[in-house]
Backbone as CSV, one residue per row, in Angstrom:
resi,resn,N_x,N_y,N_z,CA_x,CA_y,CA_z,C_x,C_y,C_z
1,UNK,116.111,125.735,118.387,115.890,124.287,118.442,116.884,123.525,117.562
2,UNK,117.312,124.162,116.584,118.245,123.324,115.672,119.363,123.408,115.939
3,UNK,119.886,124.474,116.554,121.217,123.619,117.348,121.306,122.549,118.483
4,UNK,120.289,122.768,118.962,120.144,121.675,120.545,119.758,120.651,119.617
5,UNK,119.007,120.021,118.776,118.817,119.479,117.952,120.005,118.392,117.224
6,UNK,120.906,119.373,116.388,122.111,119.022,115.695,123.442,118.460,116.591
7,UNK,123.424,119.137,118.076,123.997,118.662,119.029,123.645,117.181,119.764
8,UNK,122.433,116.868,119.973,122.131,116.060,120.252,122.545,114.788,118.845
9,UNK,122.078,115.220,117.803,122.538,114.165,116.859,124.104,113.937,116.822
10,UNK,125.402,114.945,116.631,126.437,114.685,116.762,126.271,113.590,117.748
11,UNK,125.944,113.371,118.780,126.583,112.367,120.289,125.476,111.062,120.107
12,UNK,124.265,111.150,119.362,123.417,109.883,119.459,123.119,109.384,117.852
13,UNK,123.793,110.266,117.052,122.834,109.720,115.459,123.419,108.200,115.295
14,UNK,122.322,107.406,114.528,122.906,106.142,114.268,123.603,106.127,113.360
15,UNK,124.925,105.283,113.391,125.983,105.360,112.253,125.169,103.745,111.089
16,UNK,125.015,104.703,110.146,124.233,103.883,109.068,124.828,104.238,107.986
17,UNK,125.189,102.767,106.870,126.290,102.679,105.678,125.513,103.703,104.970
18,UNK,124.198,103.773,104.113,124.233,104.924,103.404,124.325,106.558,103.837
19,UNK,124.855,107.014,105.207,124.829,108.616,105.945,126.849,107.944,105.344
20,UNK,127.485,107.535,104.698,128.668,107.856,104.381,129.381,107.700,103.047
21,UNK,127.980,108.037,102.376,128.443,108.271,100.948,127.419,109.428,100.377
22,UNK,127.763,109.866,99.094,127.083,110.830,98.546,126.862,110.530,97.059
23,UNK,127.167,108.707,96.861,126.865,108.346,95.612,125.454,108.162,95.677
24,UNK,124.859,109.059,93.999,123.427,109.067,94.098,122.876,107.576,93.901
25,UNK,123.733,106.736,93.256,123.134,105.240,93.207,123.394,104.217,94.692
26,UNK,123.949,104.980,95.410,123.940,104.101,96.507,122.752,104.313,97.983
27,UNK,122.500,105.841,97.659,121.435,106.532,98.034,119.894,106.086,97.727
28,UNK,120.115,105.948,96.207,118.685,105.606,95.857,118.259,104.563,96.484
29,UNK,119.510,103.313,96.414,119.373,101.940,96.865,118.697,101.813,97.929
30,UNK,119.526,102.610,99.415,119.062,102.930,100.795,117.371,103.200,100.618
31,UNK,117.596,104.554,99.771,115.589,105.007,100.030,114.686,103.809,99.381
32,UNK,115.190,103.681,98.214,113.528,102.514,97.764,113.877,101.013,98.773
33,UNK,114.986,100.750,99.030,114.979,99.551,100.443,113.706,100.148,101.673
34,UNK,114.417,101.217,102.236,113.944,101.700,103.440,112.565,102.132,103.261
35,UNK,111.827,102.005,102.033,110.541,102.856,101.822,109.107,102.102,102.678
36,UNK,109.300,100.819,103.206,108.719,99.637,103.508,109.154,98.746,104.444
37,UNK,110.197,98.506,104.694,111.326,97.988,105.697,112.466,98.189,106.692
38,UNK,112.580,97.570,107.474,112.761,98.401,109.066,114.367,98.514,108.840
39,UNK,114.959,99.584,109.484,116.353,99.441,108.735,117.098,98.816,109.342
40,UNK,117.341,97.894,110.865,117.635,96.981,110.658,117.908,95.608,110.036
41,UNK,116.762,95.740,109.001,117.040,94.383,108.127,117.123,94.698,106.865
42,UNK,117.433,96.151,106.533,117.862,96.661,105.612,119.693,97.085,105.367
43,UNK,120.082,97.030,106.622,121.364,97.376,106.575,122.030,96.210,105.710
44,UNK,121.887,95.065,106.477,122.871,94.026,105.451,122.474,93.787,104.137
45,UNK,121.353,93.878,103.705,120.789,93.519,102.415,121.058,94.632,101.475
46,UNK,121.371,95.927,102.097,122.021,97.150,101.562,123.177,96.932,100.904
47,UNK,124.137,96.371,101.895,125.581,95.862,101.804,125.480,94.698,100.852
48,UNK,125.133,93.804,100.984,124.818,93.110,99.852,124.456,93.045,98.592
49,UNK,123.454,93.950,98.284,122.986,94.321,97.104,124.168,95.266,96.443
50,UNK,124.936,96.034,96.936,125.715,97.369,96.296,127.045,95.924,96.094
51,UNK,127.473,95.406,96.519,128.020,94.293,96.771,128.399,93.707,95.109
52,UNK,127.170,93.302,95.113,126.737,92.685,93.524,126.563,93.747,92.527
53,UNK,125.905,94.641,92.930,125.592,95.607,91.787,126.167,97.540,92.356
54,UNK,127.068,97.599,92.007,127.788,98.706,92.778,127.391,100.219,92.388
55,UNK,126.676,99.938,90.784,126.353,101.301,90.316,125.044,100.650,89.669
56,UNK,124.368,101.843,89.139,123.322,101.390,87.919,123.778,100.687,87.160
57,UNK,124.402,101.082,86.188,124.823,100.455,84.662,124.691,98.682,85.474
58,UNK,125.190,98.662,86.167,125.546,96.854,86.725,124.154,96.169,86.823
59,UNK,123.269,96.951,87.781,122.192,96.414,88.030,121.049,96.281,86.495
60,UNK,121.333,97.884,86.043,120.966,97.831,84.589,120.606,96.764,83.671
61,UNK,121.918,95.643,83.538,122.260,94.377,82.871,121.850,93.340,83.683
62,UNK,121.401,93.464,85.051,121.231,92.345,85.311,119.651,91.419,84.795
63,UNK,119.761,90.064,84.807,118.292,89.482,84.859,117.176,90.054,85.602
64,UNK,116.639,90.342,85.017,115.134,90.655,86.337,114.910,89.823,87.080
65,UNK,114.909,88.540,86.651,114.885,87.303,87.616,115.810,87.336,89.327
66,UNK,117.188,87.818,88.471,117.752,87.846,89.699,118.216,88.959,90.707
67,UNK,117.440,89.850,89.839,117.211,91.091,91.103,115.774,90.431,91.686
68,UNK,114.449,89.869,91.608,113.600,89.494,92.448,114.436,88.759,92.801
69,UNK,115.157,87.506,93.026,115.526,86.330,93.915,116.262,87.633,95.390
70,UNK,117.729,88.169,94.455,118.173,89.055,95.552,117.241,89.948,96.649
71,UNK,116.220,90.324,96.138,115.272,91.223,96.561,114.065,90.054,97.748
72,UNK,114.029,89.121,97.402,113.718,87.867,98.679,114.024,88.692,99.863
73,UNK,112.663,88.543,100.871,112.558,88.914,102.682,112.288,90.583,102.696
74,UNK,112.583,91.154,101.628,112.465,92.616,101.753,110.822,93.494,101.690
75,UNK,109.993,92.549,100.870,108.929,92.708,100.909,108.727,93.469,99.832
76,UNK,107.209,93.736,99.577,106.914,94.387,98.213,107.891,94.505,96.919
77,UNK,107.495,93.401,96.173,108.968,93.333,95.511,108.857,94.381,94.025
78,UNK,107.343,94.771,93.921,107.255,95.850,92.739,108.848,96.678,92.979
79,UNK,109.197,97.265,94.337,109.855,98.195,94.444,111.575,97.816,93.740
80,UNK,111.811,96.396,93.687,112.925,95.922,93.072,113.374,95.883,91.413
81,UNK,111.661,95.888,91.230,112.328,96.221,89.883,111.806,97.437,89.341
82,UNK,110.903,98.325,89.985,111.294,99.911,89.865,112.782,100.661,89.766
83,UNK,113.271,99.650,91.129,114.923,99.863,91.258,115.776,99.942,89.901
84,UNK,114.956,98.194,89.463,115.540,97.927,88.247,115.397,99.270,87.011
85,UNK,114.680,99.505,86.970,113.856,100.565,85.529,114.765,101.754,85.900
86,UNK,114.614,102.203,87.362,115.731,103.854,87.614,116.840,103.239,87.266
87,UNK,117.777,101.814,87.060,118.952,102.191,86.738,119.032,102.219,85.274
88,UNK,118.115,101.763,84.924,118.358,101.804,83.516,118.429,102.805,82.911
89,UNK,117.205,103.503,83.463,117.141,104.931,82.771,118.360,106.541,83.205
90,UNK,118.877,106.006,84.405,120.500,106.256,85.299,121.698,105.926,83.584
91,UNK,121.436,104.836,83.727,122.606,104.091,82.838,122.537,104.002,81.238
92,UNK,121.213,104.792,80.907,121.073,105.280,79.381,121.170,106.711,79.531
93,UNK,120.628,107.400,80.543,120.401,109.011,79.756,121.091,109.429,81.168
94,UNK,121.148,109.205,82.217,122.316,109.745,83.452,120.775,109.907,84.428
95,UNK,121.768,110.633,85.615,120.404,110.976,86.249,119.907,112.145,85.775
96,UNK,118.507,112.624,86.120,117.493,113.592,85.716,117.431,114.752,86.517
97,UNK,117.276,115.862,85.752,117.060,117.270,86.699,115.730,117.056,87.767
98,UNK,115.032,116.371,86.777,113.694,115.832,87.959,113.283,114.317,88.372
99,UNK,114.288,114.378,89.771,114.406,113.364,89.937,113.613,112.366,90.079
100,UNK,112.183,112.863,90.177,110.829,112.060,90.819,110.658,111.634,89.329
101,UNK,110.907,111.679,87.945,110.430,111.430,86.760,111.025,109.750,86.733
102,UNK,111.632,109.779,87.719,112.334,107.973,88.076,111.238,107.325,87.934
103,UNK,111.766,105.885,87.565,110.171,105.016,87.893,110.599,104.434,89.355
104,UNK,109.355,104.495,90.412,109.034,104.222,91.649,110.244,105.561,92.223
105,UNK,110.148,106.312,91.714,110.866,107.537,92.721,109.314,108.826,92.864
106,UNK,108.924,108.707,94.199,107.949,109.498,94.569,108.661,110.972,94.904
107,UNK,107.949,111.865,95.405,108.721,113.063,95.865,109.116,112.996,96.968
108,UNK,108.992,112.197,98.453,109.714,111.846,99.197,111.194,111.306,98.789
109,UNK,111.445,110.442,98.311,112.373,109.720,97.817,113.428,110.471,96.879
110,UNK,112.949,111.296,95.829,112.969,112.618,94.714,113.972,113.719,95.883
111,UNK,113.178,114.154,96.754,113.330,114.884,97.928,115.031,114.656,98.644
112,UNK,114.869,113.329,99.153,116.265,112.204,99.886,117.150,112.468,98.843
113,UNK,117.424,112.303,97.625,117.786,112.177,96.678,118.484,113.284,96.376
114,UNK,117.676,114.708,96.633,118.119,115.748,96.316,119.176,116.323,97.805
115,UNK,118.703,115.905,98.623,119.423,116.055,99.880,120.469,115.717,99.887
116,UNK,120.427,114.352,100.247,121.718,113.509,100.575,122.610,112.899,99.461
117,UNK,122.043,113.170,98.287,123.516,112.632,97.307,123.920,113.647,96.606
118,UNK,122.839,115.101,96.130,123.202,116.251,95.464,123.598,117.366,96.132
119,UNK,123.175,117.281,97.600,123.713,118.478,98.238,122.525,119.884,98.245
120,UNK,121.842,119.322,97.310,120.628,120.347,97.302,119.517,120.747,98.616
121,UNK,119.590,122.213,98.728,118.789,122.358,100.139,117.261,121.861,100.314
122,UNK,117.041,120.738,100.225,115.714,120.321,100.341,115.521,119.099,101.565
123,UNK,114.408,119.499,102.080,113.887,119.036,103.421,113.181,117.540,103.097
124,UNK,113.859,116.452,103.264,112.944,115.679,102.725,112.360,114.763,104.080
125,UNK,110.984,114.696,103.660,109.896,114.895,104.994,108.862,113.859,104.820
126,UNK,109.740,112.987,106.059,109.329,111.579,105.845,108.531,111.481,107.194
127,UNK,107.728,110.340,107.418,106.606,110.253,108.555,107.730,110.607,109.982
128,UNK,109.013,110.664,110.079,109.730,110.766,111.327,109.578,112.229,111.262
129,UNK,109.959,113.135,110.010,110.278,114.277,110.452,109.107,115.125,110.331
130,UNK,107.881,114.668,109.688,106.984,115.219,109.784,106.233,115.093,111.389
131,UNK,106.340,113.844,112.290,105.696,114.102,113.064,106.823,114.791,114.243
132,UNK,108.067,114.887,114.056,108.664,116.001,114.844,108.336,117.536,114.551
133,UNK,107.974,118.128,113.102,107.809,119.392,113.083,106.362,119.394,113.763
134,UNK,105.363,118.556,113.309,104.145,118.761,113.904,103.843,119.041,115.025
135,UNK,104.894,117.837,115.977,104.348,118.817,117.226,105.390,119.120,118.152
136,UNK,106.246,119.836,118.037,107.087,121.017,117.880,106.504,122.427,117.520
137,UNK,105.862,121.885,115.807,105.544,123.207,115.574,106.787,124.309,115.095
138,UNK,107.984,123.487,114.633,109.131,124.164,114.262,108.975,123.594,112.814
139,UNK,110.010,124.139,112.094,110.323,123.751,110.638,111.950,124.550,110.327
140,UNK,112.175,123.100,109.981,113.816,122.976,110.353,114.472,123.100,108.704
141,UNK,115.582,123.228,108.714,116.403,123.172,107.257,116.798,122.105,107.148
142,UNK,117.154,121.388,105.881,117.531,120.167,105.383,118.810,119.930,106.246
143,UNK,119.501,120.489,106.898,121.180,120.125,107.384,120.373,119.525,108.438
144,UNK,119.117,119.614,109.179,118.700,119.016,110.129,117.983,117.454,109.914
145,UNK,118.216,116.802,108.454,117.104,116.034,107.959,117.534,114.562,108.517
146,UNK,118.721,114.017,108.746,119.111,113.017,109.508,118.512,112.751,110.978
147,UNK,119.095,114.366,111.213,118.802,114.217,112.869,117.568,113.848,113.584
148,UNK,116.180,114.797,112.287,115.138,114.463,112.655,114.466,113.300,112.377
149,UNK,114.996,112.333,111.301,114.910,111.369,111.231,115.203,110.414,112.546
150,UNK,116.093,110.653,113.084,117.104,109.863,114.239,115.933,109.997,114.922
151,UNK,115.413,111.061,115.591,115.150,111.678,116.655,113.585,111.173,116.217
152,UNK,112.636,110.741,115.739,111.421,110.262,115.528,111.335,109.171,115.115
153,UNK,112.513,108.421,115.074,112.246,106.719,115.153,112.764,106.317,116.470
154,UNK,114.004,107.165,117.235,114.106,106.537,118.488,113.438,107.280,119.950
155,UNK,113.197,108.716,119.511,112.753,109.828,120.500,111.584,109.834,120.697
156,UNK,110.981,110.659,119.566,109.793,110.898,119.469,109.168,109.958,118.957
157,UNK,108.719,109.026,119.385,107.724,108.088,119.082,106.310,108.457,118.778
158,UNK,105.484,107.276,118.160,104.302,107.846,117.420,103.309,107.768,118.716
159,UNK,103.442,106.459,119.585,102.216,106.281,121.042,102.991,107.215,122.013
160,UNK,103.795,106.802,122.475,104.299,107.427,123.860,105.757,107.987,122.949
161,UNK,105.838,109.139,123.204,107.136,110.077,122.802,107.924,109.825,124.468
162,UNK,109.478,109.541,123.847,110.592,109.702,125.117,110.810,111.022,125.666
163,UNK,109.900,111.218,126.073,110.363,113.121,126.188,111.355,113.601,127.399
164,UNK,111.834,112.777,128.442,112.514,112.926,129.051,114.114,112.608,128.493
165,UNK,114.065,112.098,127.427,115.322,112.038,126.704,115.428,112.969,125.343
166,UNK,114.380,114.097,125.290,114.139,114.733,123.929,115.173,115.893,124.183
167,UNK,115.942,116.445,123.259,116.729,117.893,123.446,115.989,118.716,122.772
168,UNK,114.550,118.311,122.597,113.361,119.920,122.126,112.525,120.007,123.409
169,UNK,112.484,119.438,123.899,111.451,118.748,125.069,111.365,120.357,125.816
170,UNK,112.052,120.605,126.195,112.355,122.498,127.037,111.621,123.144,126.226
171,UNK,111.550,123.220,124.932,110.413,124.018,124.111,109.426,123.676,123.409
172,UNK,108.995,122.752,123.637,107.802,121.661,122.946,106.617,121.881,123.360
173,UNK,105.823,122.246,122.599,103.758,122.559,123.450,103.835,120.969,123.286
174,UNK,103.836,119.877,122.894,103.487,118.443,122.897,103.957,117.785,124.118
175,UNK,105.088,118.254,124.895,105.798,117.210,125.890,104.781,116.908,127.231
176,UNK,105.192,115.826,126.986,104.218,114.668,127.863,103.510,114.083,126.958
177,UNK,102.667,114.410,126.369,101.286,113.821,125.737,101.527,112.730,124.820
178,UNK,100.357,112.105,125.277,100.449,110.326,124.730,99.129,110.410,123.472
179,UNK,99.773,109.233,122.604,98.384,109.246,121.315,97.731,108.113,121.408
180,UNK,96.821,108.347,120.347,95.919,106.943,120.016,97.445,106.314,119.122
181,UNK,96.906,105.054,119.347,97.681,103.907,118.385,97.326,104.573,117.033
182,UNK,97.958,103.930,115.971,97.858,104.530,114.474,97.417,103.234,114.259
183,UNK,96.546,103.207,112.973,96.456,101.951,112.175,96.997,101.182,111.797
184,UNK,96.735,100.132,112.118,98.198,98.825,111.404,97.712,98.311,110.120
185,UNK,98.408,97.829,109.166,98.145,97.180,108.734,98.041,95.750,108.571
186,UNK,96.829,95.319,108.062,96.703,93.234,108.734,97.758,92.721,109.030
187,UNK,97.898,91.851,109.719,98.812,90.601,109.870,99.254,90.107,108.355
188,UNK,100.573,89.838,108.317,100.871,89.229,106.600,100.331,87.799,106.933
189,UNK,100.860,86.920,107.961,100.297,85.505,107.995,98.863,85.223,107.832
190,UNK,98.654,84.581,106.724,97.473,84.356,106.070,96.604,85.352,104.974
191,UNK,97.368,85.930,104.587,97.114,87.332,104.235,97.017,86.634,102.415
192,UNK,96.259,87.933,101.774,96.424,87.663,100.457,97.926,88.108,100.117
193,UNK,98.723,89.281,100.943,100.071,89.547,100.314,100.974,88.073,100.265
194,UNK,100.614,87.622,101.690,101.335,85.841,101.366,101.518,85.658,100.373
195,UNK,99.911,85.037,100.263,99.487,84.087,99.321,100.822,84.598,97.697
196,UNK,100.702,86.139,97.346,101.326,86.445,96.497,102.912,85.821,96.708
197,UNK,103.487,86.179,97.826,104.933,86.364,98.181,104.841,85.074,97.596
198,UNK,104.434,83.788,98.284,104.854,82.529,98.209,104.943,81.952,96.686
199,UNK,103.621,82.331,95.843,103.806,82.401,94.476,104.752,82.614,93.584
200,UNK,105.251,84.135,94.450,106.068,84.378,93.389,107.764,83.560,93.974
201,UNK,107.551,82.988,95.488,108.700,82.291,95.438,108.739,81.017,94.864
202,UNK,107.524,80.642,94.527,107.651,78.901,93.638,108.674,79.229,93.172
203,UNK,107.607,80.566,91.947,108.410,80.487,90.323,110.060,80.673,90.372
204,UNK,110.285,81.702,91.762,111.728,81.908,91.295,112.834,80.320,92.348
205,UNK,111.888,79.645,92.798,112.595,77.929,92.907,112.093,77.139,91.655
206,UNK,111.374,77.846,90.790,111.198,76.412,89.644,110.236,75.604,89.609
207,UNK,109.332,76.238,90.777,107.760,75.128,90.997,106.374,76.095,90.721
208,UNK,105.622,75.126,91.078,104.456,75.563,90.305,103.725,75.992,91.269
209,UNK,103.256,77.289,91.273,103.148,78.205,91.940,101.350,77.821,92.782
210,UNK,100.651,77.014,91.842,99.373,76.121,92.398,98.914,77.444,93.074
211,UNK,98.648,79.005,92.266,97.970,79.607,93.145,97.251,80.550,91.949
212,UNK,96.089,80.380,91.181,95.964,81.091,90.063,95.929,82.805,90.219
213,UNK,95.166,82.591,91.574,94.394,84.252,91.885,95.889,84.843,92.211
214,UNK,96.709,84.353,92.789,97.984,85.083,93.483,98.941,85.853,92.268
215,UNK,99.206,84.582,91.119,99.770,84.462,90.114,99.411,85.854,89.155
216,UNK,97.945,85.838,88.897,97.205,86.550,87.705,97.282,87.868,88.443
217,UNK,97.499,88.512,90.054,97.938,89.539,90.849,99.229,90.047,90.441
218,UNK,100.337,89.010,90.493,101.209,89.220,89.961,102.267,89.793,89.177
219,UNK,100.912,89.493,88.280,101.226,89.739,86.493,100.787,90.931,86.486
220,UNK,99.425,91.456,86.922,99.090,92.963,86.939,99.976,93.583,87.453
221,UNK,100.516,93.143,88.098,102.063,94.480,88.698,103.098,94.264,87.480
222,UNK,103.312,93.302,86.990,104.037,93.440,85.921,105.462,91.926,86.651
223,UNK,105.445,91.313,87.940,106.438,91.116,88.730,106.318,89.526,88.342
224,UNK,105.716,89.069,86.815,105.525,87.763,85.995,105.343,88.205,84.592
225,UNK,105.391,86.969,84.323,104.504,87.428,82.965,103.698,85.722,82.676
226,UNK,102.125,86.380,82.075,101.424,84.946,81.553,101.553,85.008,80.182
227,UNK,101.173,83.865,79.651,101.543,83.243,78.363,100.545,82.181,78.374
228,UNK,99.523,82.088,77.365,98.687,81.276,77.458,98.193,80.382,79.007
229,UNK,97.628,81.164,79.987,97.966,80.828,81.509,99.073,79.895,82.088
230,UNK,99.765,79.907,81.989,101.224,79.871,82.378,102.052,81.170,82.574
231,UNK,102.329,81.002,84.375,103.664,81.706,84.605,105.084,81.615,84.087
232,UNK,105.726,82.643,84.113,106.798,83.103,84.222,107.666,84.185,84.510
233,UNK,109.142,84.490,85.126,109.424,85.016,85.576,109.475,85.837,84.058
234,UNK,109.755,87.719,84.628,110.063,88.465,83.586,111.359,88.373,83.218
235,UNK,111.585,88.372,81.587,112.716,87.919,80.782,114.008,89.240,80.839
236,UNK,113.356,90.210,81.124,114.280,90.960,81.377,114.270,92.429,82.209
């Protein structure tokens, strides 16, 4: 399966800016972007962000303020300044033998990390490639970890799998078979995540955020800070 597999990716993989580097800070960037957001609207904001901040040490120094502003449309913005904290700790002590000891680096991410910027043989096994081994029923080596990525966001789908366009499809116990829908999560419009987003975009335009419950949410993530109830953005 993993050559019909690896063949098929040579002629269809998507050409995406982080599959052409092996810098671990440009890598990380890609995974905590992509951990939440579709990579279409991650590609340019990718390019952008490395743009401004090309390594750790850069992002390191920057305002916290203005990694949240940059970090605007991407969603969940805890993950921006997790970003922030791994470069710091990148740009004081280097990177770590264990990479998951990152702040906001899970073992998925830990995993990517070890793959694609160190070269290390590890399978990192994200909801695409897990639901290709599942039902397959194969278990592939890390040189395959793109492909199966490729191949379960555009192939193998989670409701209806393309199986007439699959190059496992000839050996698959799954081909044909259709699923239940998966759970969504709510609608954001009207949502309490709004309510937060918009809050925290007053503060970073300079207005008053007129949302206490959103605000004091906020601050428990750490993505403000209060001061005698009064917001503000974090100082650094």
């Amino acid at each position: 399966m993993e050559t019909r597999l690896l063949a098929w990716y040579a002629k269809h993989g998507r050409d995406l800016p982080w599959r052409r580097t092996r810098d671990p800070w440009a890598v990380l960037v890609s995974e905590v972007m992509l951990q939440q957001t579709q990579v279409a609207r991650v590609v340019p904001r990718y390019l952008e962000w490395l743009e401004r901040w090309p390594t750790a040490e850069a992002l390191a120094a920057a305002p916290a303020a203005d990694v949240l502003r940059a970090w605007q449309g991407l969603g969940y913005n805890r993950r921006a300044l997790n970003l922030q904290r791994a470069a710091r700790e990148v740009a004081t002590r280097g990177w770590p033998k264990d990479l998951a000891a990152l702040p906001g680096v899970g073992p998925y991410t830990a995993a990517a990390l070890s793959c694609f910027a160190f070269g290390r043989p590890v399978l990192p096994v994200d909801v695409n490639v897990r639901r290709v081994q599942e039902r397959t029923g194969e278990r592939f080596d890390h040189e395959c970890a793109q492909a199966l990525m490729d191949l379960g966001a555009t192939i193998c789908l989670a409701r209806v799998p393309r199986c007439g366009e699959c190059p496992l499809a000839v050996a698959c116990p799954s081909r044909g078979r259709r699923y239940e829908p998966l759970r969504k999560q709510g609608p954001f419009e009207g949502s309490f995540r709004q309510r937060r987003a918009l809050a925290l975009r007053a503060l970073l335009d300079d207005r008053d955020p007129a949302d206490a419950e959103a605000v004091a949410a906020l601050a428990e993530d750490g993505l403000v800070q209060l001061e005698n109830g009064v917001a503000s953005l974090p100082r650094s």
